[in-house]
N, CA, C, O and CB atoms as a CASP TS submission, in Angstrom:
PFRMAT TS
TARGET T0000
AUTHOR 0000-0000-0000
METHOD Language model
MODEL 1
PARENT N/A
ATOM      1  N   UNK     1      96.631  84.884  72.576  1.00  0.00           N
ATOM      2  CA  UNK     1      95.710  85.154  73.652  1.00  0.00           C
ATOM      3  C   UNK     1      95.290  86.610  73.544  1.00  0.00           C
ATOM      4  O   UNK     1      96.120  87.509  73.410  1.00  0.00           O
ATOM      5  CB  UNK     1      96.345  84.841  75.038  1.00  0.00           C
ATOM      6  N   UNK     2      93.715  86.861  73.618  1.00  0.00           N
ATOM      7  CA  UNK     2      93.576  88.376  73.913  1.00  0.00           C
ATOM      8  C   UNK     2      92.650  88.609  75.124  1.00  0.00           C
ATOM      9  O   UNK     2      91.556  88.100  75.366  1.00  0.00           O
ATOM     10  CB  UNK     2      92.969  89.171  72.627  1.00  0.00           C
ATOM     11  N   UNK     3      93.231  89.335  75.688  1.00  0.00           N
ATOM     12  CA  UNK     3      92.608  89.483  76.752  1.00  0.00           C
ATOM     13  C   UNK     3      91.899  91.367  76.602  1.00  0.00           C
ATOM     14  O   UNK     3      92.355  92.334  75.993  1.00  0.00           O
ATOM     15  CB  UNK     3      93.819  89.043  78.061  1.00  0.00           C
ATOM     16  N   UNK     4      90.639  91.213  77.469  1.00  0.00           N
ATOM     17  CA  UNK     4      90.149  92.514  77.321  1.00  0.00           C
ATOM     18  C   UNK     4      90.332  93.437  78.657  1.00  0.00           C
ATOM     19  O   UNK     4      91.139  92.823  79.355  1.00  0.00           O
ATOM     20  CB  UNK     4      88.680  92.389  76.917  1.00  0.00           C
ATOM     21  N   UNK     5      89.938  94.657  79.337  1.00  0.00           N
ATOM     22  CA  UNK     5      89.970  95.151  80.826  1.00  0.00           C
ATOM     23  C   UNK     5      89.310  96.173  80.238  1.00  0.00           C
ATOM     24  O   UNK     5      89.389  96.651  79.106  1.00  0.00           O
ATOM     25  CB  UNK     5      91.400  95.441  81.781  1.00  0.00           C
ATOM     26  N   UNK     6      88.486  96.499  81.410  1.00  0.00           N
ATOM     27  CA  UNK     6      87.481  97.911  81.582  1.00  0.00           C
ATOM     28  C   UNK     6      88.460  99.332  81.347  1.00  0.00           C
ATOM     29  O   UNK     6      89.663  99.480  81.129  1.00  0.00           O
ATOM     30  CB  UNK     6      86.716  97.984  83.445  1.00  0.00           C
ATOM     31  N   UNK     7      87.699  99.963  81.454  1.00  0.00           N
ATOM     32  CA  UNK     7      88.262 101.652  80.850  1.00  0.00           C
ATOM     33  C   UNK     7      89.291 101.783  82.148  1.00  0.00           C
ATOM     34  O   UNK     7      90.506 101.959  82.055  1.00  0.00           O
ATOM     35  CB  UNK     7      86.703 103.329  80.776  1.00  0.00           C
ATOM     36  N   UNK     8      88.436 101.641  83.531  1.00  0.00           N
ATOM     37  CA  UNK     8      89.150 101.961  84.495  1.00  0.00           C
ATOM     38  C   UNK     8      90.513 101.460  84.954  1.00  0.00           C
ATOM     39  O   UNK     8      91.186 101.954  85.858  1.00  0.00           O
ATOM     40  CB  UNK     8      88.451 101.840  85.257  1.00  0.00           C
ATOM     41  N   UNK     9      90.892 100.179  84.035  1.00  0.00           N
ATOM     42  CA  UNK     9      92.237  99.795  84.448  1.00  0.00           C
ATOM     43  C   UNK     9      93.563 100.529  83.306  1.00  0.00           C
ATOM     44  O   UNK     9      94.784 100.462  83.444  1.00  0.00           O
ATOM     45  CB  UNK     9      92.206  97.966  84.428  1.00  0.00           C
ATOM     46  N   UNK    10      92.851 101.125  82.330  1.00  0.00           N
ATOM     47  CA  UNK    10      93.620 101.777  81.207  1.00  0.00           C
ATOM     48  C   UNK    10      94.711 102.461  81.945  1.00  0.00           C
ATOM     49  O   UNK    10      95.425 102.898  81.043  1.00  0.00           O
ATOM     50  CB  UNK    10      92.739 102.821  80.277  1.00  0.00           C
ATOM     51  N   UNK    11      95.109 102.717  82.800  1.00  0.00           N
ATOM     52  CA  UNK    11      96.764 103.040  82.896  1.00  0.00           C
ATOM     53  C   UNK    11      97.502 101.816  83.399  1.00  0.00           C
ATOM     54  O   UNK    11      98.728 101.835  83.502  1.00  0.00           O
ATOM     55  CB  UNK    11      97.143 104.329  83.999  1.00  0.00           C
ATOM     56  N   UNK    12      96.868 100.880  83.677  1.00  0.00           N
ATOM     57  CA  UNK    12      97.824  99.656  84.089  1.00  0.00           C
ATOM     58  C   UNK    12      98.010  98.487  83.012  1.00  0.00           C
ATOM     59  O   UNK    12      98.416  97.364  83.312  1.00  0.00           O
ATOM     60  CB  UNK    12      97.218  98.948  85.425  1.00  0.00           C
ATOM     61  N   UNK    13      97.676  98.876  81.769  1.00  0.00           N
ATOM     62  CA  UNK    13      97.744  97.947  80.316  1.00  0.00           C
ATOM     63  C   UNK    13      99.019  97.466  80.787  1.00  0.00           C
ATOM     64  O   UNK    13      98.964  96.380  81.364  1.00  0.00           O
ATOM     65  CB  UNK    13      97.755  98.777  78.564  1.00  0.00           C
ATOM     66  N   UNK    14     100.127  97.993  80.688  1.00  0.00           N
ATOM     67  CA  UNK    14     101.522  97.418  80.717  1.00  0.00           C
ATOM     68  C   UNK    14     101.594  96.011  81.850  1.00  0.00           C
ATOM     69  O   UNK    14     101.757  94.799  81.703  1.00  0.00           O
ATOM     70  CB  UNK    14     102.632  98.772  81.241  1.00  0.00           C
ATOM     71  N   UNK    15     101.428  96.706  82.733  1.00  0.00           N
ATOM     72  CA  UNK    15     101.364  96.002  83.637  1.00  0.00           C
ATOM     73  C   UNK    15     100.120  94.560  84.015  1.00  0.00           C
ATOM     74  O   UNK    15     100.118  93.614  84.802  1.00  0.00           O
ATOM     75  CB  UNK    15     101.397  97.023  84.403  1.00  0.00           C
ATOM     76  N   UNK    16      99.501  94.905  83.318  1.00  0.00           N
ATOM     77  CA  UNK    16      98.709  93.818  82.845  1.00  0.00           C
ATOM     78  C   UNK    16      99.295  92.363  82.117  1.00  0.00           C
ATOM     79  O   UNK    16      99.177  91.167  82.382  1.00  0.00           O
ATOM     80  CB  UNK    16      97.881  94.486  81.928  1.00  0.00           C
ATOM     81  N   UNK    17      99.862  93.009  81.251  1.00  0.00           N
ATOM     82  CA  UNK    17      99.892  92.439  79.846  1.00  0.00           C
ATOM     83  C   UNK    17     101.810  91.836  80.347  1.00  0.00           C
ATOM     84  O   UNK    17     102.348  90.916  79.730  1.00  0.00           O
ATOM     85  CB  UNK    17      99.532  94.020  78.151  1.00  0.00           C
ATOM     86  N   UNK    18     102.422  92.482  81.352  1.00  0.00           N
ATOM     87  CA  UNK    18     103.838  91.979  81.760  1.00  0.00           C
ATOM     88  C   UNK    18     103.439  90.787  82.941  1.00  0.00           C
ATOM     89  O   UNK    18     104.176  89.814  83.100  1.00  0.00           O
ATOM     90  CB  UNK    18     104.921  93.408  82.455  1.00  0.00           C
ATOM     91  N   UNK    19     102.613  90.915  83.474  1.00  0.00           N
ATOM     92  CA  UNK    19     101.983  90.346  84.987  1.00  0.00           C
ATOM     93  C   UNK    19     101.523  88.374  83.988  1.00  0.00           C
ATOM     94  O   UNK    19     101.802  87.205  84.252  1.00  0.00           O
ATOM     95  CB  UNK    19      99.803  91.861  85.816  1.00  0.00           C
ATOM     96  N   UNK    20     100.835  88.989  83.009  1.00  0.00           N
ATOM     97  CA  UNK    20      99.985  87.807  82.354  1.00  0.00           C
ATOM     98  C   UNK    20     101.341  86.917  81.739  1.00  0.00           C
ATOM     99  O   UNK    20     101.325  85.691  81.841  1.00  0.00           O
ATOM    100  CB  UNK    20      98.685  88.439  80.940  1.00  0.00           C
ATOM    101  N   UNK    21     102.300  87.493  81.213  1.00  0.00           N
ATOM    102  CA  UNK    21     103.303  87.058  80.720  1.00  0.00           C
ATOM    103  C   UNK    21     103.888  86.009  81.440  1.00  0.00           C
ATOM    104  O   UNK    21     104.087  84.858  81.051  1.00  0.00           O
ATOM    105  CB  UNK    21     104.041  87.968  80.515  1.00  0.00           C
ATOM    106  N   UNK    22     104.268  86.754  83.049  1.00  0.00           N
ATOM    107  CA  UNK    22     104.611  86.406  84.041  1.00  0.00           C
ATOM    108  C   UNK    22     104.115  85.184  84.542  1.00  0.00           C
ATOM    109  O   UNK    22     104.756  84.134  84.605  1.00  0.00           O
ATOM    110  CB  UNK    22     104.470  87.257  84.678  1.00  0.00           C
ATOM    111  N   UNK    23     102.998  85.356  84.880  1.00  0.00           N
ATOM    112  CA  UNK    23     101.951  83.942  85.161  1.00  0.00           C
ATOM    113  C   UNK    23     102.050  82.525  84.607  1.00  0.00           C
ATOM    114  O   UNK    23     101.980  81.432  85.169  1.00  0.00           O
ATOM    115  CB  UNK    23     100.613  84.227  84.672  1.00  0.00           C
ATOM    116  N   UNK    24     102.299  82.997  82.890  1.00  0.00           N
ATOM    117  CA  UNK    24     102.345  81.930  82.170  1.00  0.00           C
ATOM    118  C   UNK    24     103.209  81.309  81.964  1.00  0.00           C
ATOM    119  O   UNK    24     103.226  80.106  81.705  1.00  0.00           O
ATOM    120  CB  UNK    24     102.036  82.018  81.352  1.00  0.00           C
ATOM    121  N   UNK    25     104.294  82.231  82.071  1.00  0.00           N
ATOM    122  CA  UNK    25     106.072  81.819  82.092  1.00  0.00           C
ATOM    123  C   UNK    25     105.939  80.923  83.522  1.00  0.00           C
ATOM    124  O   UNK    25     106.449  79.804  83.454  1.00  0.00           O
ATOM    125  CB  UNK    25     107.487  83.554  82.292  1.00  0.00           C
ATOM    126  N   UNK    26     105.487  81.186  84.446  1.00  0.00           N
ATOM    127  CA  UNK    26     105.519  80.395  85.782  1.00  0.00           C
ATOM    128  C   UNK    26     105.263  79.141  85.949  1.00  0.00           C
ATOM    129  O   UNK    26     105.931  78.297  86.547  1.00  0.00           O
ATOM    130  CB  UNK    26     104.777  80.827  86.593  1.00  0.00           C
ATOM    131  N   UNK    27     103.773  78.986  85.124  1.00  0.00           N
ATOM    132  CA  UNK    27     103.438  77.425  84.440  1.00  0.00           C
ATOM    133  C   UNK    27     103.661  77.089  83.517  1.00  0.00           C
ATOM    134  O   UNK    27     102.676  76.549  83.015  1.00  0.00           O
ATOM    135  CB  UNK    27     102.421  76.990  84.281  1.00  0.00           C
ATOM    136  N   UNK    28     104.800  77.084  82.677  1.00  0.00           N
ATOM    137  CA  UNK    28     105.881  76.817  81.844  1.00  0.00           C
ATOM    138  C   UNK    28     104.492  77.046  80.457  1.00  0.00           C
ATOM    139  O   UNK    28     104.316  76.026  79.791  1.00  0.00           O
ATOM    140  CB  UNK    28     106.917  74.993  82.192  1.00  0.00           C
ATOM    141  N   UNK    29     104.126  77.551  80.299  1.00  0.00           N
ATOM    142  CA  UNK    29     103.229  77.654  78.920  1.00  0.00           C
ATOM    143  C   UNK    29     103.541  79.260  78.529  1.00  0.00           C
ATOM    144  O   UNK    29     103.461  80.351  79.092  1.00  0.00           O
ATOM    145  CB  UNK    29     101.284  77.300  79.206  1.00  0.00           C
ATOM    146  N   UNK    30     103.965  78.709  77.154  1.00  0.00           N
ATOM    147  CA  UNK    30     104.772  79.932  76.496  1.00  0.00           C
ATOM    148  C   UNK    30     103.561  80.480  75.413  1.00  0.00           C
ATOM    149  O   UNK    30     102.661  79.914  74.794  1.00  0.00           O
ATOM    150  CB  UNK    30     106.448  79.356  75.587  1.00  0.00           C
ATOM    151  N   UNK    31     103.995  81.767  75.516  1.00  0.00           N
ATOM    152  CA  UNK    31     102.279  82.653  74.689  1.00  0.00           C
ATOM    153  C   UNK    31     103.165  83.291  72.542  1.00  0.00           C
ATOM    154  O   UNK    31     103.847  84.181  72.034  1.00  0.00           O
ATOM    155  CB  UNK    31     101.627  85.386  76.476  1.00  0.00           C
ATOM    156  N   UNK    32     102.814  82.680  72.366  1.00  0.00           N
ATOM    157  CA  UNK    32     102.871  83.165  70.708  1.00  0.00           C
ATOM    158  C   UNK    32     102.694  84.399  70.443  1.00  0.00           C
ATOM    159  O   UNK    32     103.412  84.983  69.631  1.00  0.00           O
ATOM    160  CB  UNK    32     101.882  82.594  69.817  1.00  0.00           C
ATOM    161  N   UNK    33     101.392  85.173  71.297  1.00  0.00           N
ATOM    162  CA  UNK    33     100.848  86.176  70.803  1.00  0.00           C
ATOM    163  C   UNK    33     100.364  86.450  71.942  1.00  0.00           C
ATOM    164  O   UNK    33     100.018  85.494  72.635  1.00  0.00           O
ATOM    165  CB  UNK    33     100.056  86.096  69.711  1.00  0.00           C
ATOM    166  N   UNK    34     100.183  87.919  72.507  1.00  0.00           N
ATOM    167  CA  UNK    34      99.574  88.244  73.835  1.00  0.00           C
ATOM    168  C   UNK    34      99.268  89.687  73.414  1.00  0.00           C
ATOM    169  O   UNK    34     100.050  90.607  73.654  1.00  0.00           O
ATOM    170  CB  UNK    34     100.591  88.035  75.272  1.00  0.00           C
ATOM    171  N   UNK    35      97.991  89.867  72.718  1.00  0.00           N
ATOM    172  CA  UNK    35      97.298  91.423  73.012  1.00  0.00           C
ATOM    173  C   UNK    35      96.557  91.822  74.042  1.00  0.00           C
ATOM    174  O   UNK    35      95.678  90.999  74.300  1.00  0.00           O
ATOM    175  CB  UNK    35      96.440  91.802  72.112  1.00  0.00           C
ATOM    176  N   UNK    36      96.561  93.072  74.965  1.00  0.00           N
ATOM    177  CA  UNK    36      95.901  93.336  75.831  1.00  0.00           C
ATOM    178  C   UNK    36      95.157  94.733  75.300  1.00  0.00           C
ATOM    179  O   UNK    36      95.774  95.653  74.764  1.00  0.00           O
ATOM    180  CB  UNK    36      96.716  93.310  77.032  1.00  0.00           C
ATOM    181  N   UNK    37      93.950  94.727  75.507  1.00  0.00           N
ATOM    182  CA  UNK    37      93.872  96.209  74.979  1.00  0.00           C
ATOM    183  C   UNK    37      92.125  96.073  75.624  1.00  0.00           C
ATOM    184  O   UNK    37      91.516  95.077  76.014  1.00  0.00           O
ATOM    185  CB  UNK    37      94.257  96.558  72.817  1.00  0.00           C
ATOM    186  N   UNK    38      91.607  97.828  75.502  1.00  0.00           N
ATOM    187  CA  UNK    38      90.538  98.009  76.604  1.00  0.00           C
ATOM    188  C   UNK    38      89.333  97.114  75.655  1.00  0.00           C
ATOM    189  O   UNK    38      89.368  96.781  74.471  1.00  0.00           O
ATOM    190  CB  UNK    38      90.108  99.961  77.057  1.00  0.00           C
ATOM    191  N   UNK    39      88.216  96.874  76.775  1.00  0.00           N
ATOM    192  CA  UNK    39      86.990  95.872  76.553  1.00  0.00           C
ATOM    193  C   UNK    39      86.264  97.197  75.538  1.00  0.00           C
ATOM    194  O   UNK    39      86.628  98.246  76.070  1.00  0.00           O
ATOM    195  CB  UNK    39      85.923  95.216  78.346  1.00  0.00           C
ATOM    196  N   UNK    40      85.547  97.456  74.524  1.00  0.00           N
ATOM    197  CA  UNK    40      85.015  98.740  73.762  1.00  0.00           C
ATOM    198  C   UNK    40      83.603  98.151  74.190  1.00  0.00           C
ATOM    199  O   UNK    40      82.949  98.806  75.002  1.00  0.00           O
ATOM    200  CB  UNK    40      85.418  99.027  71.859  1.00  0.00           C
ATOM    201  N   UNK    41      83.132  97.059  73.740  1.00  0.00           N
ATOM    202  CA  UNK    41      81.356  96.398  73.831  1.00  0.00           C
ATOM    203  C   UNK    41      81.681  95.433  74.907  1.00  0.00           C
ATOM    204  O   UNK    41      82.598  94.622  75.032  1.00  0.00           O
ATOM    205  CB  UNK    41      80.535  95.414  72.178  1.00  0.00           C
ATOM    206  N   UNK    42      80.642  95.759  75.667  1.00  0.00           N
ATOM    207  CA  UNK    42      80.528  94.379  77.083  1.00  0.00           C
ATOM    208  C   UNK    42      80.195  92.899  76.360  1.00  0.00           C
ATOM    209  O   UNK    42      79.384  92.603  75.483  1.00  0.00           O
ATOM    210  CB  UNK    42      78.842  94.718  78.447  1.00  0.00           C
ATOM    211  N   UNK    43      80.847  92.365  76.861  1.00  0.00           N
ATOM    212  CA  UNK    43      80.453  90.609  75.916  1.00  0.00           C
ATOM    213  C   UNK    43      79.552  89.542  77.034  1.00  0.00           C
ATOM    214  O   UNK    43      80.150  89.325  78.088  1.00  0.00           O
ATOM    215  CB  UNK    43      82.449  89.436  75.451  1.00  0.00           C
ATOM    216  N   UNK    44      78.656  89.106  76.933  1.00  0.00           N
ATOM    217  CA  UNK    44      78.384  88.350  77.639  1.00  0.00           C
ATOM    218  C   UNK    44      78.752  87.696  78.165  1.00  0.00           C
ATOM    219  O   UNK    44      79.919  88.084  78.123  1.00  0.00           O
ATOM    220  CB  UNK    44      77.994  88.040  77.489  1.00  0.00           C
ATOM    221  N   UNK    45      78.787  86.308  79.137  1.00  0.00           N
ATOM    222  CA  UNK    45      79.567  85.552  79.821  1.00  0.00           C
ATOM    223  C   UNK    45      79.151  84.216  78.902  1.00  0.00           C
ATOM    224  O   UNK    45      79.946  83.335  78.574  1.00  0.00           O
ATOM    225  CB  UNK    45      79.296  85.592  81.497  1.00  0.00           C
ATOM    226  N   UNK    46      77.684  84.262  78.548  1.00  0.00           N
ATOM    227  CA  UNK    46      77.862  82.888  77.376  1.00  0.00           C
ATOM    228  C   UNK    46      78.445  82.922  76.478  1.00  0.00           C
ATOM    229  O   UNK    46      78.976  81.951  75.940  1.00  0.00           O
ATOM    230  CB  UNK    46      76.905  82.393  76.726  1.00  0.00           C
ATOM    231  N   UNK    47      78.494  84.603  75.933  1.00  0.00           N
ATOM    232  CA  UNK    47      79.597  84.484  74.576  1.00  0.00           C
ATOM    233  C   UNK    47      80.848  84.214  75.037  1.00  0.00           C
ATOM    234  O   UNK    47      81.398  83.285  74.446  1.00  0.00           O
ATOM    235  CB  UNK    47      79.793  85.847  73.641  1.00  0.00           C
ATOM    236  N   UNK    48      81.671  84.902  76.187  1.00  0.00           N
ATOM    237  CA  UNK    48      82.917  84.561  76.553  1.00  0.00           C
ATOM    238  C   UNK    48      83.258  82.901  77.153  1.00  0.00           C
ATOM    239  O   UNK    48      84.408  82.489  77.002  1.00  0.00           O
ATOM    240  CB  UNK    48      83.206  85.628  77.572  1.00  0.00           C
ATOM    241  N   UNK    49      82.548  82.280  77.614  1.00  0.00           N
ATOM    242  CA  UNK    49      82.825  80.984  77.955  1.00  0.00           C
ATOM    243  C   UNK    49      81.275  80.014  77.542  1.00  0.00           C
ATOM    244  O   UNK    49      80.432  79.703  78.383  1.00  0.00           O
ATOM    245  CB  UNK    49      83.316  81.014  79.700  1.00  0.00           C
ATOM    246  N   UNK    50      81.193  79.614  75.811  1.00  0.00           N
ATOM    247  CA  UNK    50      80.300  78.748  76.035  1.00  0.00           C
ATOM    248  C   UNK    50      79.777  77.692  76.199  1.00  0.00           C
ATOM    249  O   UNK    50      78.717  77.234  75.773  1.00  0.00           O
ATOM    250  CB  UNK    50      80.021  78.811  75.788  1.00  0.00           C
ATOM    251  N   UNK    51      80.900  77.110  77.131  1.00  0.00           N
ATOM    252  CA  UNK    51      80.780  75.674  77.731  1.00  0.00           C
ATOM    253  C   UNK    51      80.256  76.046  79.173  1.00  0.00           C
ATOM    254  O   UNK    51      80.101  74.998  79.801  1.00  0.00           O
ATOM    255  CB  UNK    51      82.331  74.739  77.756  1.00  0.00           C
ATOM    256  N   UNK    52      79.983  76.967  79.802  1.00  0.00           N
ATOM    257  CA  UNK    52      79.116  76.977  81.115  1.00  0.00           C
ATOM    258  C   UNK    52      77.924  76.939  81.032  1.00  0.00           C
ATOM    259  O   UNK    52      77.336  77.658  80.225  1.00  0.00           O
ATOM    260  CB  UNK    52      79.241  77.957  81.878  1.00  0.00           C
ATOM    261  N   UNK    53      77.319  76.144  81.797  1.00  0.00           N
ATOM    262  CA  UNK    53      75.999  75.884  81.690  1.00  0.00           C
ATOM    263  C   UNK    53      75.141  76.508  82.880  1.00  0.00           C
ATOM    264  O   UNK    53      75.874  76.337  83.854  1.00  0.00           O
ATOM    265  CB  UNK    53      75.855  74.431  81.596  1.00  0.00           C
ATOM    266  N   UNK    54      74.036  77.111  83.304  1.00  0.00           N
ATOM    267  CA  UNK    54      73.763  77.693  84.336  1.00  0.00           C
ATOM    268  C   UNK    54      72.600  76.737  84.939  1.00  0.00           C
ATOM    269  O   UNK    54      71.645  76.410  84.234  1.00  0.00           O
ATOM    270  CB  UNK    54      73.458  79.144  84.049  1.00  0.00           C
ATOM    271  N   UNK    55      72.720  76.344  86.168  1.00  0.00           N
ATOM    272  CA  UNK    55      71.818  75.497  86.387  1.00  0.00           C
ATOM    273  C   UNK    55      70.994  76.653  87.762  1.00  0.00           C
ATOM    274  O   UNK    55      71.189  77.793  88.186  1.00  0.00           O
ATOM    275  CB  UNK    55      72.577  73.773  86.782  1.00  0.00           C
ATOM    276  N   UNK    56      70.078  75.565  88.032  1.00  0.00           N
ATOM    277  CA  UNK    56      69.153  76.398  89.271  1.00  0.00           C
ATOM    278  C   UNK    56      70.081  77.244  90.292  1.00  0.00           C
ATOM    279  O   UNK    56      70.184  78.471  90.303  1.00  0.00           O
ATOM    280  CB  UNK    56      68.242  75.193  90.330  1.00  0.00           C
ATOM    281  N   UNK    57      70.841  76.178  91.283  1.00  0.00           N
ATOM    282  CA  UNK    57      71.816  76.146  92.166  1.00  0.00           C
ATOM    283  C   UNK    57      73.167  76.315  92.015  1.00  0.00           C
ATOM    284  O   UNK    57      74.073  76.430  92.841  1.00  0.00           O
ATOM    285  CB  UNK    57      71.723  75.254  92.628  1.00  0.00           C
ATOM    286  N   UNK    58      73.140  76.310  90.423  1.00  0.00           N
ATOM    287  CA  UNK    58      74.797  76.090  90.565  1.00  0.00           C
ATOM    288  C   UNK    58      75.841  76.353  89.261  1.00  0.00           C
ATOM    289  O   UNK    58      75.089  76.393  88.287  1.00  0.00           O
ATOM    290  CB  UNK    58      75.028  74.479  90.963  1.00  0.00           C
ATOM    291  N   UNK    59      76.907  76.504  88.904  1.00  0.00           N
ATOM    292  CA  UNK    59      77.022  76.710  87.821  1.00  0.00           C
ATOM    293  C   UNK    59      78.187  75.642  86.890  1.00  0.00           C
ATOM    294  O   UNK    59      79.368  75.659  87.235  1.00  0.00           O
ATOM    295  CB  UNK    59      77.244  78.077  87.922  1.00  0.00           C
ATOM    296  N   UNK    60      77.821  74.911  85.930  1.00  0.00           N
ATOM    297  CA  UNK    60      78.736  74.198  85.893  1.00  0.00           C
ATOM    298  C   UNK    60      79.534  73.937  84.667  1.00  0.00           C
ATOM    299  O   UNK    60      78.882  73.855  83.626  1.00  0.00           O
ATOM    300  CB  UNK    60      78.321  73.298  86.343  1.00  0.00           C
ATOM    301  N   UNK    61      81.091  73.760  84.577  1.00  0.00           N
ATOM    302  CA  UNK    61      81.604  74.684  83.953  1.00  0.00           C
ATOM    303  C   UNK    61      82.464  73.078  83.617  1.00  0.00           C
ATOM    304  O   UNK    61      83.015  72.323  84.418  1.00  0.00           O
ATOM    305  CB  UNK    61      82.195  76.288  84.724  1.00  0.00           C
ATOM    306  N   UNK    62      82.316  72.969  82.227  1.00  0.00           N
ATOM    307  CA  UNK    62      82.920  71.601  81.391  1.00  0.00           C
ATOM    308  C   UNK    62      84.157  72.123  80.648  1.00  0.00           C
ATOM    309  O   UNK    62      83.834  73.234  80.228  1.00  0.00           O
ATOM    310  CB  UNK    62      81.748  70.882  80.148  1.00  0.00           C
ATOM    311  N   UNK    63      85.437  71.848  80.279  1.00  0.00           N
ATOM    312  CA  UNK    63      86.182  72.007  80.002  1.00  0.00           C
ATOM    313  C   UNK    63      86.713  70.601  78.768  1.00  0.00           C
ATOM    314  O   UNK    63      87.817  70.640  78.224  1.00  0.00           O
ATOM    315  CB  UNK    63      86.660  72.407  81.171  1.00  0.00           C
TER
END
């Protein structure tokens, strides 16, 4: 899993990245690999999820 965060959360990496651990350990899904480190280029939201589709009203999100 990699997860990205804005400049402004850069002193709470640890705590990020122990919190996410946490979460996942909670819903019994165990992580192989867990990098956290800052976002450098903004990514779009179609590049980050491109199974959402944007409709007029609404947004709808296929899994």
């Amino acid at each position: 899993m990699l997860i990205h965060y804005p400049d402004e959360l850069s002193k709470h990496e640890s705590d990020i990245r122990e919190n996410i651990r946490k979460i996942m350990s909670r819903n019994n899904l165990d992580l192989e690999y867990l990098a956290v480190e800052q976002n450098k280029v903004p990514i779009q939201v179609s590049a980050a999820f491109p199974k959402i589709f944007e409709r007029r009203n609404s947004i709808n999100v296929t899994i």
